[in-house]
C-alpha positions in Angstrom: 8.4 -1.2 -9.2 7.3 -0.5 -5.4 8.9 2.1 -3.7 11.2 1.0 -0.3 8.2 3.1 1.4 5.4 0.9 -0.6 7.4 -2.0 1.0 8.1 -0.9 4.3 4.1 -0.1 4.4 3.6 -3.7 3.4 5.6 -5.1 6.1 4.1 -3.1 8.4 0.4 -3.4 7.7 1.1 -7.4 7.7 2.0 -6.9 11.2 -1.2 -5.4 12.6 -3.3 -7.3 10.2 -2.1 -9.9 12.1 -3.0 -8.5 15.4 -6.2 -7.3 14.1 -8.6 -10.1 15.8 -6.7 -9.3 19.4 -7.8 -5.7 19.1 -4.6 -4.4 20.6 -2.6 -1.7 19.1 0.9 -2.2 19.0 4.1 0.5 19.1 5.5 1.6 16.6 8.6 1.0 17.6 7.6 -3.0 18.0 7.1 -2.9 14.5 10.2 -1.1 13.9 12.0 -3.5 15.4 10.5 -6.5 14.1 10.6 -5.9 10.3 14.1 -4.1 10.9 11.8 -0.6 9.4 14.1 2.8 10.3 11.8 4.1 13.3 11.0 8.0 12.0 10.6 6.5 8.5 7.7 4.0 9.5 6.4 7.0 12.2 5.6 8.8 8.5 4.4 5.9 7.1 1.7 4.7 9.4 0.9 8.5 9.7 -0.1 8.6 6.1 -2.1 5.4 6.2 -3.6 6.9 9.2 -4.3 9.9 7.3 -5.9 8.0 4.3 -8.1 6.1 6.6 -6.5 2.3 6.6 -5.3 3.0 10.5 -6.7 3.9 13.9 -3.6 5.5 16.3 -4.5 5.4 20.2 -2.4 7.8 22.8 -1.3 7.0 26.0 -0.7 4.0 27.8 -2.0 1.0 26.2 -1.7 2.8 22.6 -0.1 2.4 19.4 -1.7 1.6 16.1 -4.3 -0.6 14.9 -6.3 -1.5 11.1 -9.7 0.5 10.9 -11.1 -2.1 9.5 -10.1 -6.0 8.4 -7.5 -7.3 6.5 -10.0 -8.6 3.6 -10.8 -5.0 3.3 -7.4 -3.8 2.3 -6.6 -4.2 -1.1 -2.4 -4.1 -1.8 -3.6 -1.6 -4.6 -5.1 0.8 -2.0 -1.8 1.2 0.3 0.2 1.5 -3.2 -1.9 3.8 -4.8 -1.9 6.0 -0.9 1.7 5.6 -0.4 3.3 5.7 -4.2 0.5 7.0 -6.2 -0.5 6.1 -9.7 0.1 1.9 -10.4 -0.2 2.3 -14.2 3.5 2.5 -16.0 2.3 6.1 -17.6 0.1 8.6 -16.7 -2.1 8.7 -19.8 -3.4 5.0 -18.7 -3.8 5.8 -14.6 -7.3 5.2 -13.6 -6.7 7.2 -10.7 -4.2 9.9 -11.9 -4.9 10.1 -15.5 -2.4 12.7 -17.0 -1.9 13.2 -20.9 2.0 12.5 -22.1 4.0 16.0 -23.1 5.3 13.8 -26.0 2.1 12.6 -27.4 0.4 14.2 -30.1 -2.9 11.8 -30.5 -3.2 9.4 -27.7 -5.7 7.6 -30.0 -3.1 6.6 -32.7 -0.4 6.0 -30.4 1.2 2.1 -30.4 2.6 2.5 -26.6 -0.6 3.3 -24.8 -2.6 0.3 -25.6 0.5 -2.1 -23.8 0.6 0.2 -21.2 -2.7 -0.5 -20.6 -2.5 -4.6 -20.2 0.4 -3.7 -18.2 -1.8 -1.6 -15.6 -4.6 -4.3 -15.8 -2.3 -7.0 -15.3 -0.8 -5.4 -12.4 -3.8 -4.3 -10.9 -5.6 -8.1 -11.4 -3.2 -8.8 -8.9 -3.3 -5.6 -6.4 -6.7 -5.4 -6.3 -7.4 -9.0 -5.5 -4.9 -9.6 -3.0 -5.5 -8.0 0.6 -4.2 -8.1 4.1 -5.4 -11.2 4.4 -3.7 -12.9 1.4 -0.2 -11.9 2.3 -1.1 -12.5 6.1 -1.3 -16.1 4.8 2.4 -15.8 2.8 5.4 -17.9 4.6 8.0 -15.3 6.1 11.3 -14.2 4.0 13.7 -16.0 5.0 
């Protein structure tokens, strides 16, 4: 499961990949307000995804935040893996954050791993082919 921050990110980057072709940053408290996002929790949000490269922040009048680069460029899997970390259901089968189990004795032998590994492929079939773009494109909740 996503965490409320994974989420939040979402919602947020689905807003400016939407303004992307205007080249206009927008305010972070615009986009608090529109996806009903607490204000300081977003401000550390899109500060992190700044951070990691996904945003461009401008000062002054005029500023606000913007996507570094398109919306076909961001991959769901890249803002999960910045903003919650490893997307495989144990560490021992994280392509990204490998870490052995403290309970495992041979990870060779064991009979969890190998599901846990069509869990994190199945998962990331989806992340990493959906972008920006894709849920740019999804109908609104209503």
């Amino acid at each position: 499961m996503i965490s409320k921050k994974a989420k939040y990110a979402l919602k947020a980057l689905k807003v400016l990949a939407e303004r992307y072709e205007s080249k206009q940053p927008i305010l972070i408290a615009d986009i608090a307000e529109q996806q009903s996002i607490p204000k300081k929790f977003l401000e550390a949000i899109l500060l992190e995804l700044r951070n990691n490269g996904v945003l461009h922040s401008q000062k002054g009048k005029g500023g606000g935040y913007q996507l570094r680069m398109s919306p076909e460029q961001v991959s769901i899997a890249k803002i999960v893996r910045i903003i919650d970390g490893p997307i495989s259901p144990m560490l021992c089968v994280s392509l990204y954050f490998y870490g052995k189990c403290d309970d495992c004795a041979d990870e060779k032998t064991c009979k969890i791993r190998p599901i846990m590994e069509r869990v994190r492929d199945a998962n990331l079939a989806v992340y990493e082919n959906t972008t920006l773009k894709d849920l740019m494109d999804l109908p609104e909740e209503e």
